[in-house]
C-alpha positions in Angstrom: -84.4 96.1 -222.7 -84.1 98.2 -226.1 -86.9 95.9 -227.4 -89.3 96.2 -224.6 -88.4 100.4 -224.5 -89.4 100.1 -228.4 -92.4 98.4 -227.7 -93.8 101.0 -225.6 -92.9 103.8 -227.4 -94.8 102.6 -229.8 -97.7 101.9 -227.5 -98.0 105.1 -226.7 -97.6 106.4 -230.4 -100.4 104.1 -230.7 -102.8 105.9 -227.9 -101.8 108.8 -229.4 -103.5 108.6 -233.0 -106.4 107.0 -230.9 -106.9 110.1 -229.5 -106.2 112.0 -232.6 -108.6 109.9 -234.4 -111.7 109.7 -232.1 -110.9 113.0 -230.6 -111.5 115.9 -233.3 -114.2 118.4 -234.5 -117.5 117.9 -232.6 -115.8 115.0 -230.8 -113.5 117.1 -229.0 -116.2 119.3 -228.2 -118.3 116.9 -226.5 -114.9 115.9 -224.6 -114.9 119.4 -223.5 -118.5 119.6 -222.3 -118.0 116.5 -220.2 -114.8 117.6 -218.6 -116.7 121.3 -217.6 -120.2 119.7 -216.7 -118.3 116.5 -214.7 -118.0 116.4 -210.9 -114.3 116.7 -211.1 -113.8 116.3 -207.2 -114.3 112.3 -208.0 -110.9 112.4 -210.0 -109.5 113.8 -206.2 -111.4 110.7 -204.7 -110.3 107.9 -207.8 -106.4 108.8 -206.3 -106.8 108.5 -202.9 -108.3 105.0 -203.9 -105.7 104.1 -206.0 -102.9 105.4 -203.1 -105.2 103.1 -201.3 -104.6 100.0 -203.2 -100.7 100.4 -203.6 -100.8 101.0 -199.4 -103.1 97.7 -199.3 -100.5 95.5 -201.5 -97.5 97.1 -199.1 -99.6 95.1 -196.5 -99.8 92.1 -198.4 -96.1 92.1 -198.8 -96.1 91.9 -195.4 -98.6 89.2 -194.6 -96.8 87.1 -197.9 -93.6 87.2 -195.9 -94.9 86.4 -192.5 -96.7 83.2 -193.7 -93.3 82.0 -195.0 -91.7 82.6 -191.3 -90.0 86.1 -192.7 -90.2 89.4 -191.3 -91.0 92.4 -193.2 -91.8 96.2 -192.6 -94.3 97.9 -194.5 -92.3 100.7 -195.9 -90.3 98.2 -197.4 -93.5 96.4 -198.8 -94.6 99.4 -200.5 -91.1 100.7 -202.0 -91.6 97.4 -203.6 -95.4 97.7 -205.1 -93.5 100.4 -207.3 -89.9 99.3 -207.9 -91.6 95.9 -208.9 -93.7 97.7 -211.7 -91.7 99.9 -213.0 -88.9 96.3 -213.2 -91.9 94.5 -215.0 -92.4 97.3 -217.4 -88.8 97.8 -218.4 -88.4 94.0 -218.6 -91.8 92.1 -219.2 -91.1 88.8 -218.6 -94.7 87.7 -216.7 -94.0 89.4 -213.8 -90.2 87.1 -213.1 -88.2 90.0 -213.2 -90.3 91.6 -210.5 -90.7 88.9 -208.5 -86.0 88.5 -209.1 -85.8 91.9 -207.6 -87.9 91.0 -204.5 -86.2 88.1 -204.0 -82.8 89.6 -204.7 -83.7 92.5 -201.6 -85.2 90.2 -199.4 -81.9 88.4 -199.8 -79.9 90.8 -198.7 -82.4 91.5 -195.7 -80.9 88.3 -194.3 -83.6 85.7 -196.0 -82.8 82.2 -197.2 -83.4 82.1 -200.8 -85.7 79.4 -200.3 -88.2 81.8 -198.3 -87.7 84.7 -200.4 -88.7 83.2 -203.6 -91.6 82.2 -201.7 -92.7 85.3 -200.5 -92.2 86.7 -203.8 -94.5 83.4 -205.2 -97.5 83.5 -202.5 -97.4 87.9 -203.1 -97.9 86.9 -206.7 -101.0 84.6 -206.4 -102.5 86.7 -203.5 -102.6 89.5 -206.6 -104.3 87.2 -208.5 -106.6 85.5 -206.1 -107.9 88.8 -204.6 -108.4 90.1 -208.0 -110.2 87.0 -208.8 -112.4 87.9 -205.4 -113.4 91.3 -206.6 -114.3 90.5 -209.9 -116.5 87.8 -208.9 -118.0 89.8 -206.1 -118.9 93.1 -208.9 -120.8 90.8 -211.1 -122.7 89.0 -208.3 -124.0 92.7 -207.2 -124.4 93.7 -210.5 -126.7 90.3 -210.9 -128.3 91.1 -207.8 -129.5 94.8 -208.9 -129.3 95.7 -212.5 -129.2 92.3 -213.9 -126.7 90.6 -216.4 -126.9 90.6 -220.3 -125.7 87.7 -222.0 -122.8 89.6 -223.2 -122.3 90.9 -219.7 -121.8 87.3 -218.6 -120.0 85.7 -221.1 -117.8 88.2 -220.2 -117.7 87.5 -216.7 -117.1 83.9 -217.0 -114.1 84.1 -219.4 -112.7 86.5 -217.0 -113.0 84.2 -214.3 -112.1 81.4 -216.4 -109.1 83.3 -217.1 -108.1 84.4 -213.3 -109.4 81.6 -211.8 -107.6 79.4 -213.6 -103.7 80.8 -213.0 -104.8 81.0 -209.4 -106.1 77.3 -209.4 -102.3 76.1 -211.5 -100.4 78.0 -209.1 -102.5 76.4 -206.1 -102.1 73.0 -207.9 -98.4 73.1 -208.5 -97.9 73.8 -204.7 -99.8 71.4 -203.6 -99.6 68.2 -206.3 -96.3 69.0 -208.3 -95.6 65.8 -210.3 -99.5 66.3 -211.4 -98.8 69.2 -212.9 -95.4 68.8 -214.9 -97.2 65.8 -216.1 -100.3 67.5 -217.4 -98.7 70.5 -218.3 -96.0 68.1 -220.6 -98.0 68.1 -224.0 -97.9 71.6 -224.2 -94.5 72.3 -223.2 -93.4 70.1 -225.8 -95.3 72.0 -228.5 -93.5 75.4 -226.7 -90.1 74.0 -226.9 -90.8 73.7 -231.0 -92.3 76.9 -231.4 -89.6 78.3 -229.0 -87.0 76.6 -231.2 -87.9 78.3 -235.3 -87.4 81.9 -233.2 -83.9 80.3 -231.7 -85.7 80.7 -228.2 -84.6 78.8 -225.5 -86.8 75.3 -224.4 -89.5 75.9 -221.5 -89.1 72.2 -219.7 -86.5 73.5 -217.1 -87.9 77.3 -216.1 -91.5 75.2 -216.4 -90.0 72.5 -213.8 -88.3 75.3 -212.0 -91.6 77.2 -211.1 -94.1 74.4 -210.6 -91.1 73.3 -207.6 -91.0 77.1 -206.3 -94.8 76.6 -206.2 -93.8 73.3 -204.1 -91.5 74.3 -201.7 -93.7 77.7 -200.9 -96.6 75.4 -199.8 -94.2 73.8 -197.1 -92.9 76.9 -195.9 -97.3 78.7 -195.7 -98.4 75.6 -194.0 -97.9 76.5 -190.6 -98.6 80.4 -191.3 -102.2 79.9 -193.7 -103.9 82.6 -191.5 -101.1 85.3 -192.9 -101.3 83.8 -196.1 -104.9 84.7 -196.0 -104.8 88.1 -194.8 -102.3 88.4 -197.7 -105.4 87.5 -200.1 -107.5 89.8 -198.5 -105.0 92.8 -198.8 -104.7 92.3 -202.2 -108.9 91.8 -202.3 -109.1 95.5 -201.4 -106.7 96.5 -203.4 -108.4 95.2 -205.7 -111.9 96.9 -204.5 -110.1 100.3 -204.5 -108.6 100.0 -207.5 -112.2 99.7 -208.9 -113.6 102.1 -206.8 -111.0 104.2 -208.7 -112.0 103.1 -212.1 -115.7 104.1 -211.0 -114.9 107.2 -209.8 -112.9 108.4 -212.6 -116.2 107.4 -214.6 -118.0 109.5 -212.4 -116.1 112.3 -213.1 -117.3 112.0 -217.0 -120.8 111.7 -216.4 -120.1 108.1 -216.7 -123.5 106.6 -214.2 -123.9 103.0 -215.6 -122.7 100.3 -212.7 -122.5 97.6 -215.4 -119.5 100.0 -217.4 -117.8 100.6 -214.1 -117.2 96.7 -213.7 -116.4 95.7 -217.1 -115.0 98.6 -217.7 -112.2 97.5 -215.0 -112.4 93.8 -215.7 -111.4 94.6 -219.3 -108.8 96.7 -218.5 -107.1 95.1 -215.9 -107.2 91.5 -218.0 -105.6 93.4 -220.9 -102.9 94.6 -218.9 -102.7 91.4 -217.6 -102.1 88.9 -220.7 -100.6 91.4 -223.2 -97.7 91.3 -224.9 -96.6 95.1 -225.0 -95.5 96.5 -221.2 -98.2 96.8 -219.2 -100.5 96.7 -221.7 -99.9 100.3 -223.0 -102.2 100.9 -225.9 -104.1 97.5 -225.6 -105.8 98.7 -222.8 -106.8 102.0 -224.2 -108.3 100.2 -227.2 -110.3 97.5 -225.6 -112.1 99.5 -223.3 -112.9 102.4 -225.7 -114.3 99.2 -227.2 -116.5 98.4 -223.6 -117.5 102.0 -223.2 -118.6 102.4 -227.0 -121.0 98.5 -226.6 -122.6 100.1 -223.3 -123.4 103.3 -225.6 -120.4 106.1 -223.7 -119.1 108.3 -226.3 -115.8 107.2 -227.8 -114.6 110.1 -227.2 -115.7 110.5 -223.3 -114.5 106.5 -223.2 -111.1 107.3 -224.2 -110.8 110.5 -222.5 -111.8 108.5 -219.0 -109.7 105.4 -219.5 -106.8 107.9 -220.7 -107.1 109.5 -217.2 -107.5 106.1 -215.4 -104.3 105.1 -216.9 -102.3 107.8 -215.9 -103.3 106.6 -212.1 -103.0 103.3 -212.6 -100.1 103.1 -215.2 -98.1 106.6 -215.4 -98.4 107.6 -212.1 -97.1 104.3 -210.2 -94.2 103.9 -213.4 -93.0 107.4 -212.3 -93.1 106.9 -209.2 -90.9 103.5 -209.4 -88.6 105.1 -211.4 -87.7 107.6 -208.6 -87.5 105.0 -205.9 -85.4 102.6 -207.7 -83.1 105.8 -208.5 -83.0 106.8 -204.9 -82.1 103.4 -203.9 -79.0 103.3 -206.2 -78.1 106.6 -205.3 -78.4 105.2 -201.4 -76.4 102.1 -202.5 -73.5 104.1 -204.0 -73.3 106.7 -200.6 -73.3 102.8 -198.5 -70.8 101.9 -200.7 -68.2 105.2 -201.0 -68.4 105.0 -196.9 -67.6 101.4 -196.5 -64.6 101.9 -198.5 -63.5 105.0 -196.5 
C-alpha cells in the first residue's frame, strides 16, 4: 500500500510540473482568456453526466447480480461504484481488490461465494463491454459526419483491438475454459520467469483461478442473459455520459472539434485503463495533452480541460469513496460496540 501511495504522489508531482511547464507567461494568459470567454454552465452540465454514469453503473450492479440469481438494491450498487475505486486506487491490482471487496459485502449479504464472485466477474466485463459499445458507436458517427483521418482510425482500431479483446478472453474463458488455459500457457510460462528474477510469485494458479471464475459465472448467467444484458447496457450509458462529460468539459474551453471530444476520451480512459501508476494519474494528463496538441488545442487550454475532467472523473469519485468506505467502518464499529452490549 506504501508503494502504490508513493506512486501516486508522485503522479501528481508529475501533473504538477506539467502544468508549471506548459502553463506560464503568455500560456497562462491564454488559459485565462479561455476560462473568461468559455461557456462555463457546460462544466455544471459535464457533472450531472458524470453523477449520471456512477448512478448508471449502481444499476448495473444490480442487473450483474440479478443474472447470477442474487438480489441487490441500488443504494448498495452505487456505495460500491465508489468504495470499489477508491480500493483499486489504494491497491491496483487490475481491478481484483475491487472486485475482493464486492465479493467480500455481498458475502455477508447472505450470497454463496460462488455467486458473488460472479457478480463481481459479469460487473467487470459489462464495464468493459459497454465501454467497448460507446467507443465503437463515437467513431462510427464521427465516420458518418466529419470523416476519419488515418490517424484517427488507427486509433480507433487499436482501441478496439485493445477493449474488444479483454471482453472477447473474458467471454472465451466462460464459455470454453480448457481453450483458454491452453492458449494462454506459452505466455504464462514466460510470466512465471519474468515474475521469478523480481522474486514475484508464478501466474499458473491466479491465471487458472480466473479463467474458472469466468467458468462457473457462465453457468450461473445462463438462465438470467436478459439481466446480464441490461447490465451491458447500464454500463453502455455510462459510458455515453461519461463522454458526454468529457465533451462538455471541452465545451466549456472553447473546445468545438467532435473528432477531439472522442479521442480525447478514448485516450484517456485507455490510459487509465492499462497503466501502471493508480488510476492512471499523470499518464492520463500527458497523453491527452498529447491528443489535444495533434488536433491543433492549445497545450495549455488541453491540459487545463483534461486537468478539470480529471477532477470529475478521478478526484471527485476518489473523495467520495474515501468518505463512504470511512462511514462504513465507523457504522461497523457502532454494529459491533451494540452487539457486545
Amino acid at each position: 500500500m506504501q508503494k502504490n501511495a508513493r506512486k501516486l504522489l508522485v503522479a501528481v508531482v508529475f501533473v504538477a510540473m506539467l502544468a508549471v511547464v506548459l502553463v506560464h507567461g503568455k500560456n497562462a494568459d491564454a488559459v485565462l482568456r479561455d476560462i473568461r470567454e468559455g461557456q462555463t454552465a457546460f462544466l455544471a452540465v459535464a457533472i450531472a453526466l458524470q453523477v449520471c454514469k456512477y448512478v448508471c453503473q449502481g444499476m448495473a450492479y444490480r442487473g450483474s447480480f440479478a443474472a447470477v440469481g442474487s438480489r441487490m438494491r441500488f443504494g448498495e450498487g452505487f456505495k460500491l461504484v465508489f468504495e470499489t475505486f477508491f480500493v483499486d486506487t489504494i491497491a491496483p491490482s487490475m481491478n481484483v481488490s475491487g472486485e475482493a471487496l464486492v465479493v467480500e459485502q455481498a458475502t455477508k449479504r447472505g450470497d454463496s461465494t460462488g455467486a458473488a464472485t460472479a457478480g463481481a466477474l459479469l460487473m467487470q466485463a459489462a464495464v468493459n463491454a459497454g465501454f467497448v459499445v460507446i467507443m465503437v458507436a463515437g467513431f462510427a458517427v464521427l465516420a458518418a459526419t466529419v470523416g476519419l483521418q488515418p490517424g484517427i482510425i488507427a486509433l480507433g482500431l487499436a482501441a478496439v483491438v485493445t477493449v474488444g479483446g479483454m471482453v472477447a478472453a473474458m467471454a472465451v474463458a466462460a464459455v470454453r475454459p480448457k481453450l483458454v488455459l491452453k492458449l494462454a500457457a506459452p505466455f504464462v510460462k514466460a510470466a512465471d520467469k519474468l515474475a521469478a528474477r523480481f522474486r514475484k510469485g508464478p501466474f499458473d494458479t491466479s491465471v487458472a483461478g480466473a479463467v474458472n471464475s469466468y467458468a462457473s459465472a457462465a453457468v450461473l448467467v445462463k438462465s438470467h442473459r436478459a439481466q446480464a444484458l441490461l447490465a451491458v447496457l447500464w454500463c453502455a450509458l455510462g459510458s455515453a455520459c461519461e463522454l458526454g462529460c468529457f465533451a462538455s468539459v471541452c465545451l466549456a474551453f472553447n473546445i468545438h472539434v467532435p473528432a477531439v471530444w472522442v479521442c480525447g476520451y478514448v485516450v484517456a480512459t485507455l490510459a487509465a485503463m492499462v497503466s501502471i501508476v493508480p488510476q492512471g494519474v499523470g499518464i492520463v494528463e500527458a497523453a491527452s495533452v498529447v491528443v489535444f496538441t495533434l488536433f491543433g488545442v492549445h497545450q495549455a487550454t488541453g491540459l487545463t480541460a483534461i486537468a478539470v475532467y480529471r477532477a470529475f472523473v478521478f478526484w471527485l469519485p476518489f473523495l467520495a469513496g474515501a468518505l463512504v468506505m470511512g462511514a462504513s467502518k465507523l457504522h461497523g464499529k457502532r454494529e459491533a460496540e451494540r452487539t457486545r452490549k
